[in-house]
MARGU-177817 format. One record per atom (N, C-alpha, C): residue number from 1; residue in one letter; atom name; x, y, z. Coordinates in pm, whole numbers, plus 50000, padded with zeros to 5 digits. Atoms other than C-alpha are relative to their C-alpha. Layout:
BEGIN
+-----+----+----+-------+-------+-------+
:   i : aa : at :     X :     Y :     Z :
+-----+----+----+-------+-------+-------+
: NUM :  A : CA :     X :     Y :     Z :
...
+-----+----+----+-------+-------+-------+
***
This chain:
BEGIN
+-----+----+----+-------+-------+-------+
:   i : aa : at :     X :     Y :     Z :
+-----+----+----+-------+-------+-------+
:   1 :  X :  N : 50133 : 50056 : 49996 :
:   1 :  X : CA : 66891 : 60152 : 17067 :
:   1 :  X :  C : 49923 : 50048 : 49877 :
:   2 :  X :  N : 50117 : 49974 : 50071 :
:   2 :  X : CA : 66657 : 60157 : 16792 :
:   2 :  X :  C : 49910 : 50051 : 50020 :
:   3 :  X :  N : 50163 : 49994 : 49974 :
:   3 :  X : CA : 66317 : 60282 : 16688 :
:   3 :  X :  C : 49927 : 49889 : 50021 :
:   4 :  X :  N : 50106 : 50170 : 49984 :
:   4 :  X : CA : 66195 : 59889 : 16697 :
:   4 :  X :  C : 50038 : 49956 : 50199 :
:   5 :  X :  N : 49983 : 50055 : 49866 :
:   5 :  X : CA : 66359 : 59844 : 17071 :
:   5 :  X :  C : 49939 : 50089 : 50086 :
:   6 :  X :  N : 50031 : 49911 : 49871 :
:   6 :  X : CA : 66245 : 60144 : 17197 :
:   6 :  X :  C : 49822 : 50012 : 50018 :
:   7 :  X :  N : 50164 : 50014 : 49957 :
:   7 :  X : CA : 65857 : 60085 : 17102 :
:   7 :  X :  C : 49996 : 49874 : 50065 :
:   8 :  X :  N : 50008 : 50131 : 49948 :
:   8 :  X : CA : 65950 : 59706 : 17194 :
:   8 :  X :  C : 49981 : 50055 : 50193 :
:   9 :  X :  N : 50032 : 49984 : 49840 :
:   9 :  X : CA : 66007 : 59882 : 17558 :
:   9 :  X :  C : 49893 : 50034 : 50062 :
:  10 :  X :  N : 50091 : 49873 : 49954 :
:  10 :  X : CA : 65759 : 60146 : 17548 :
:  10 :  X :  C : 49832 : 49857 : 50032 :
:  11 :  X :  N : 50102 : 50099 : 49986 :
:  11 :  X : CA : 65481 : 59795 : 17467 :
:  11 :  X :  C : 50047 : 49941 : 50092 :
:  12 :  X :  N : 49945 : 50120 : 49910 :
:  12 :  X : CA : 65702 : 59574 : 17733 :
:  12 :  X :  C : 49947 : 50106 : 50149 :
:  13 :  X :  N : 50052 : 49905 : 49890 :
:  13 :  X : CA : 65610 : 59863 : 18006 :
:  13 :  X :  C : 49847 : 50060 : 50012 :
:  14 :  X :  N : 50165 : 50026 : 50020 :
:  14 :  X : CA : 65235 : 59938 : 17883 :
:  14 :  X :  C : 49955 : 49836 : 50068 :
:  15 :  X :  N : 50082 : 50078 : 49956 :
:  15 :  X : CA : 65167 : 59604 : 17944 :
:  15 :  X :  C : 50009 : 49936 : 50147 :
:  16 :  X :  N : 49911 : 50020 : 49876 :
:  16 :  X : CA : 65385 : 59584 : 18296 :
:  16 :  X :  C : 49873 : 50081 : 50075 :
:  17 :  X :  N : 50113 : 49925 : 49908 :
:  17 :  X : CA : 65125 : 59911 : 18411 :
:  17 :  X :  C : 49867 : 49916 : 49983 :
:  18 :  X :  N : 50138 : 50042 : 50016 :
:  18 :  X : CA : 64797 : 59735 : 18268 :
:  18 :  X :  C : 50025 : 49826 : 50120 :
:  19 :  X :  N : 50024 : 50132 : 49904 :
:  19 :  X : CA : 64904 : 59411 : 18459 :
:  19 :  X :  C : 49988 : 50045 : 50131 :
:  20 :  X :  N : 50003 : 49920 : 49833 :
:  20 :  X : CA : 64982 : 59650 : 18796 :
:  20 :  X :  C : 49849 : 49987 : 50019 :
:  21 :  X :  N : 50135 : 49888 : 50018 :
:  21 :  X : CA : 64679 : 59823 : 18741 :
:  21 :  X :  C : 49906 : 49854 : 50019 :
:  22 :  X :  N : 50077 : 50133 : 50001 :
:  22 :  X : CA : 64494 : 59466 : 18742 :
:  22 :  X :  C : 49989 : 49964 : 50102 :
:  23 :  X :  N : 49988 : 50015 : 49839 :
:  23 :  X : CA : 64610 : 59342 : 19020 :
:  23 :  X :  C : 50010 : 50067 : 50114 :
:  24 :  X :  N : 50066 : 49868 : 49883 :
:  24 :  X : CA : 64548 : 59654 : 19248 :
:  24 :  X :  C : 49860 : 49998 : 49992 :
:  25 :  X :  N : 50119 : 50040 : 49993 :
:  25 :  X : CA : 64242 : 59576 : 19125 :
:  25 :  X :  C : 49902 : 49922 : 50088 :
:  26 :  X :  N : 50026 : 50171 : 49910 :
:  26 :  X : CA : 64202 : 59211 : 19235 :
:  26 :  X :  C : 49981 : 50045 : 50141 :
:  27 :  X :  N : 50017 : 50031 : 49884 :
:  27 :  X : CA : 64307 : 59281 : 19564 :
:  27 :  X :  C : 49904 : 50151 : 50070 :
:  28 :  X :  N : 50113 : 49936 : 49916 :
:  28 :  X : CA : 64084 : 59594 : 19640 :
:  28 :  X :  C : 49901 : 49951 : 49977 :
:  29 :  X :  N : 50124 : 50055 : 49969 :
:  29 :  X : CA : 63804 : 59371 : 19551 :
:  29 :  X :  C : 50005 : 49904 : 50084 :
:  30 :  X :  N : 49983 : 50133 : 49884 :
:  30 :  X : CA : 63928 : 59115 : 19774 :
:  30 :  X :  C : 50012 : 50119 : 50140 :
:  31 :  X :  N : 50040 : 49943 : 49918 :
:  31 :  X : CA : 63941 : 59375 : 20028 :
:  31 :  X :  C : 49869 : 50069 : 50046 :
:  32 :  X :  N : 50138 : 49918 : 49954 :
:  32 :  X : CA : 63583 : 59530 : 19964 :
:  32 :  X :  C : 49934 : 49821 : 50047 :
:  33 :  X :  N : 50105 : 50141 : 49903 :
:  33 :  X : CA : 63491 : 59117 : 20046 :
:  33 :  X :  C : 50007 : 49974 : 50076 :
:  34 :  X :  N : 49933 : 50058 : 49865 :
:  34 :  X : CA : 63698 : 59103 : 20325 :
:  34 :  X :  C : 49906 : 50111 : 50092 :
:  35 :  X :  N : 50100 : 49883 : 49899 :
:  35 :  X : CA : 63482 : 59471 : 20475 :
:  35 :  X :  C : 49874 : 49920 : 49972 :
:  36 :  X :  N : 50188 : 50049 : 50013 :
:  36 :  X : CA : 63158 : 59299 : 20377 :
:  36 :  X :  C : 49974 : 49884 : 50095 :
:  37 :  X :  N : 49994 : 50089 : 49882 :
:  37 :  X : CA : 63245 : 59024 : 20609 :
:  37 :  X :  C : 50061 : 50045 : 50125 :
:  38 :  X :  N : 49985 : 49930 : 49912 :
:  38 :  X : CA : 63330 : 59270 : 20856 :
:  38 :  X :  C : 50098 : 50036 : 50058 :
:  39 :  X :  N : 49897 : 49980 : 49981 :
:  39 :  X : CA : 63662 : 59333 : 20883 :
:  39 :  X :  C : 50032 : 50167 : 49918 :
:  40 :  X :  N : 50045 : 49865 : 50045 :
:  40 :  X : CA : 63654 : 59703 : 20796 :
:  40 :  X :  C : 50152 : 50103 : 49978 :
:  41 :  X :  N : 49879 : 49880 : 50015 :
:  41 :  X : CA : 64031 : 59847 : 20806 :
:  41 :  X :  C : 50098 : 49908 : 49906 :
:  42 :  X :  N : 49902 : 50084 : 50103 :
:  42 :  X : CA : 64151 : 59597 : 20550 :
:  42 :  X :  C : 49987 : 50092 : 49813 :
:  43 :  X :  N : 49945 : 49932 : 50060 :
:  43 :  X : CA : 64302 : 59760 : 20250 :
:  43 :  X :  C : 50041 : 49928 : 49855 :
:  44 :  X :  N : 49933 : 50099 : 50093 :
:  44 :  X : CA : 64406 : 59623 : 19892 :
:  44 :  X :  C : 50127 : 49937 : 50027 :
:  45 :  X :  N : 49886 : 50007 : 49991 :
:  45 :  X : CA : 64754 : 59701 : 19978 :
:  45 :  X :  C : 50042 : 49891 : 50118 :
:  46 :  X :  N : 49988 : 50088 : 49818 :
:  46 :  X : CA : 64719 : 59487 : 20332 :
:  46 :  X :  C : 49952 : 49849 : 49865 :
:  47 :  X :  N : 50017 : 50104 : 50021 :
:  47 :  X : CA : 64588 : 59202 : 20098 :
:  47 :  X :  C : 50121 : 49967 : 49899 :
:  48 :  X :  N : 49863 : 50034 : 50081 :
:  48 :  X : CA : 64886 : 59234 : 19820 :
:  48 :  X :  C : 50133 : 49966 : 50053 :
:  49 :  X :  N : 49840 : 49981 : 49903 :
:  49 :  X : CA : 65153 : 59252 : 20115 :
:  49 :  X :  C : 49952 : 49828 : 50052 :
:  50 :  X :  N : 50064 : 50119 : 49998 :
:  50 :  X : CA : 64963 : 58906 : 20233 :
:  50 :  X :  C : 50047 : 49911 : 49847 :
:  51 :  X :  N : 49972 : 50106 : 50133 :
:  51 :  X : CA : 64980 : 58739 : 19853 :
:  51 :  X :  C : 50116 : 50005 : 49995 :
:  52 :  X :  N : 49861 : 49928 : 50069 :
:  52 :  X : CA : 65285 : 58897 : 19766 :
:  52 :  X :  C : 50150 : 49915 : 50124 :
:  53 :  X :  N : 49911 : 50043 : 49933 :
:  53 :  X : CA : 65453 : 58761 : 20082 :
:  53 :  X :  C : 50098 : 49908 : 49995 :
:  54 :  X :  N : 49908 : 50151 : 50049 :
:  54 :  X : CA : 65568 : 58403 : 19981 :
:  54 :  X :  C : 50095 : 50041 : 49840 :
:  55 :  X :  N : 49925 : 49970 : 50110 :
:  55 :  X : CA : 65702 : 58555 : 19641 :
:  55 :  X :  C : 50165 : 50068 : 50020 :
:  56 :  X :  N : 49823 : 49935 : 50004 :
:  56 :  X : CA : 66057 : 58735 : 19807 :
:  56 :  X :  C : 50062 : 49851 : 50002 :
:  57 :  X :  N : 49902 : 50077 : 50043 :
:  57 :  X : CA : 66172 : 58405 : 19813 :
:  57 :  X :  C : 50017 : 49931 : 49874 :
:  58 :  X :  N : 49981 : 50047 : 50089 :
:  58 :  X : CA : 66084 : 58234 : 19545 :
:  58 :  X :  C : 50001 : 50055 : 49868 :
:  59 :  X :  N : 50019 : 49884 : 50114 :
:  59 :  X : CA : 66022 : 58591 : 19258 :
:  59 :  X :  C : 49853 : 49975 : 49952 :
:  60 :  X :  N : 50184 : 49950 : 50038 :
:  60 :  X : CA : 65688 : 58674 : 19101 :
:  60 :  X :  C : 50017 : 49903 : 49917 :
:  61 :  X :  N : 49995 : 50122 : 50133 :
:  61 :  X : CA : 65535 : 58390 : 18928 :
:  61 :  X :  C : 49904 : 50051 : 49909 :
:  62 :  X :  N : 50077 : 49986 : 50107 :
:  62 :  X : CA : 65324 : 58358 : 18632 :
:  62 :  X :  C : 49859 : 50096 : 50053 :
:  63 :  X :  N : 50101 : 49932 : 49969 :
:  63 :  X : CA : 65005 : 58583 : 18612 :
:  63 :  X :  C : 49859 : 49942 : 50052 :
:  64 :  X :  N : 50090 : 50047 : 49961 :
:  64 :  X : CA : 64785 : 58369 : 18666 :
:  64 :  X :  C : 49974 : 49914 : 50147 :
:  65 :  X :  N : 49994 : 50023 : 49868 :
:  65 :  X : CA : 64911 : 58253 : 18979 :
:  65 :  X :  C : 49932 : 50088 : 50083 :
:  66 :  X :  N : 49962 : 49897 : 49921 :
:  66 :  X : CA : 64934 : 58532 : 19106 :
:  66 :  X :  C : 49810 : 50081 : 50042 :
:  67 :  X :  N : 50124 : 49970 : 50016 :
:  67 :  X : CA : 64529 : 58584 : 18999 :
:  67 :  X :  C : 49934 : 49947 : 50151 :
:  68 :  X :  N : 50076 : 50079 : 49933 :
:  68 :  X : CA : 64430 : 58281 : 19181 :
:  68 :  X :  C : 50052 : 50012 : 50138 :
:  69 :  X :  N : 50004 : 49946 : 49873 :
:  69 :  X : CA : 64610 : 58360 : 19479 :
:  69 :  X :  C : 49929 : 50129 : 50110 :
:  70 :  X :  N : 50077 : 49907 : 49955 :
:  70 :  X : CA : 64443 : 58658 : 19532 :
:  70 :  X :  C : 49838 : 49977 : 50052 :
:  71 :  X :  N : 50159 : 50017 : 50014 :
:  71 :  X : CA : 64107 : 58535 : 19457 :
:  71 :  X :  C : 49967 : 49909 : 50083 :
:  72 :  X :  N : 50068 : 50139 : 49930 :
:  72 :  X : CA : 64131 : 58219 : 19654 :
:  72 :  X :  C : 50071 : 50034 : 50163 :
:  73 :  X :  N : 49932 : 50008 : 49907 :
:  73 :  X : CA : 64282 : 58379 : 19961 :
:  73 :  X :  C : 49849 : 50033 : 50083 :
:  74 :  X :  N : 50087 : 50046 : 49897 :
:  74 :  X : CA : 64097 : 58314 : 20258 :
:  74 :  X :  C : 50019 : 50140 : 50155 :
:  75 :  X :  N : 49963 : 49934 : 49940 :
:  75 :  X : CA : 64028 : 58573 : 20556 :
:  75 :  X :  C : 50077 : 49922 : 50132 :
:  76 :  X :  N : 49903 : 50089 : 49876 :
:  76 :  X : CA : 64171 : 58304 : 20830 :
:  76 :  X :  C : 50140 : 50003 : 49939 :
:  77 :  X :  N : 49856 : 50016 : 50039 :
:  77 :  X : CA : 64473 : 58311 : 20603 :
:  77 :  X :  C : 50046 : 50166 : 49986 :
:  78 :  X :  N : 49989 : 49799 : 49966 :
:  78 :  X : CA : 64474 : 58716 : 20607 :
:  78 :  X :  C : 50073 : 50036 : 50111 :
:  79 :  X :  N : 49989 : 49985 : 49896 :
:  79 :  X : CA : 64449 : 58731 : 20966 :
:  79 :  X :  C : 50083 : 49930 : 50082 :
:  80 :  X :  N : 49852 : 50038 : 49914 :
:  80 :  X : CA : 64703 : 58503 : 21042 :
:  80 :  X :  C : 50148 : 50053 : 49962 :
:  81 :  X :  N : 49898 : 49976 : 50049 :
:  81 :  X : CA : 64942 : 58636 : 20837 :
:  81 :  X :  C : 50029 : 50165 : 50056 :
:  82 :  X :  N : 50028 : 49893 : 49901 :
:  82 :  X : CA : 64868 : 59000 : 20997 :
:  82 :  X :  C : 50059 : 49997 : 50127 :
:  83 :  X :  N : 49968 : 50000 : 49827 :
:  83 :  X : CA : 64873 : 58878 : 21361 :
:  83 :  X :  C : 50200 : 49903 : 50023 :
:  84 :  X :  N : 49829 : 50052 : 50026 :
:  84 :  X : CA : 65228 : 58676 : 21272 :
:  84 :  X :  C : 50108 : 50140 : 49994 :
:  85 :  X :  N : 49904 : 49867 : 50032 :
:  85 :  X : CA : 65391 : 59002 : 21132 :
:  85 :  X :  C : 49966 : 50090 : 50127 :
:  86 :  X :  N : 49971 : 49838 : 49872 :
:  86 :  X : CA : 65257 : 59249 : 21443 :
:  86 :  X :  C : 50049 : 49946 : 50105 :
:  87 :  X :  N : 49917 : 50055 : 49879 :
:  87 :  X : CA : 65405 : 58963 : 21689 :
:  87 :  X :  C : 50142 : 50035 : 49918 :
:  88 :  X :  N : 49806 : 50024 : 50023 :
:  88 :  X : CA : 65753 : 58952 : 21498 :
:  88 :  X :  C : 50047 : 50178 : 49972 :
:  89 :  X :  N : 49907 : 49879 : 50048 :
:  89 :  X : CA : 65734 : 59350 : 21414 :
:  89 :  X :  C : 50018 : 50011 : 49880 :
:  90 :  X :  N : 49986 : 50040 : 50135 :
:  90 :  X : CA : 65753 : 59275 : 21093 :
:  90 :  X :  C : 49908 : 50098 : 49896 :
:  91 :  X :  N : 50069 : 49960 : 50093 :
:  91 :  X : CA : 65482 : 59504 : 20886 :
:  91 :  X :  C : 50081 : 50068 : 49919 :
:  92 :  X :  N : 49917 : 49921 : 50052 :
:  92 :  X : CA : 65640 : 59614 : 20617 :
:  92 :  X :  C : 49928 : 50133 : 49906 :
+-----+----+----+-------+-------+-------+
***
């Protein structure tokens, strides 16, 4: 490996954490909207396990999907996806 592949990684993984780091973001603000409408034990991580769900089958899509899913998710679509997984056992 080179010095050019190994900063190529070191930038290909900087920008892997700053995208994480983004979207942990997203969804703890989608969780402080989801407590403001009164749902109070909801969590970023409870809303990323929600977005994130439909992606094991089909793999992580583009970033900007992945934005607008967050942003446009709905708490009826939260809470069903919640009460689905504690009937099947399922929380992962």
């Amino acid at each position: 490996m080179t010095d050019t592949d190994s900063a190529w990684n070191r930038e290909e993984q900087l920008q892997e954490d700053e995208m994480n780091a983004m979207i942990e973001q997203l969804c703890q603000s989608k969780a402080d909207e989801f407590r403001l409408l009164g749902y109070e034990q909801v969590e970023g991580k409870d809303v990323w396990e929600c977005v994130s769900d439909k992606y094991h089958k089909t793999g992580m899509p583009p970033l900007y999907q992945v934005v607008n899913d967050i942003l446009s998710l709905k708490v009826t679509q939260f809470m069903n996806f919640i009460t689905l997984n504690m009937y099947r056992g399922d929380m992962r």
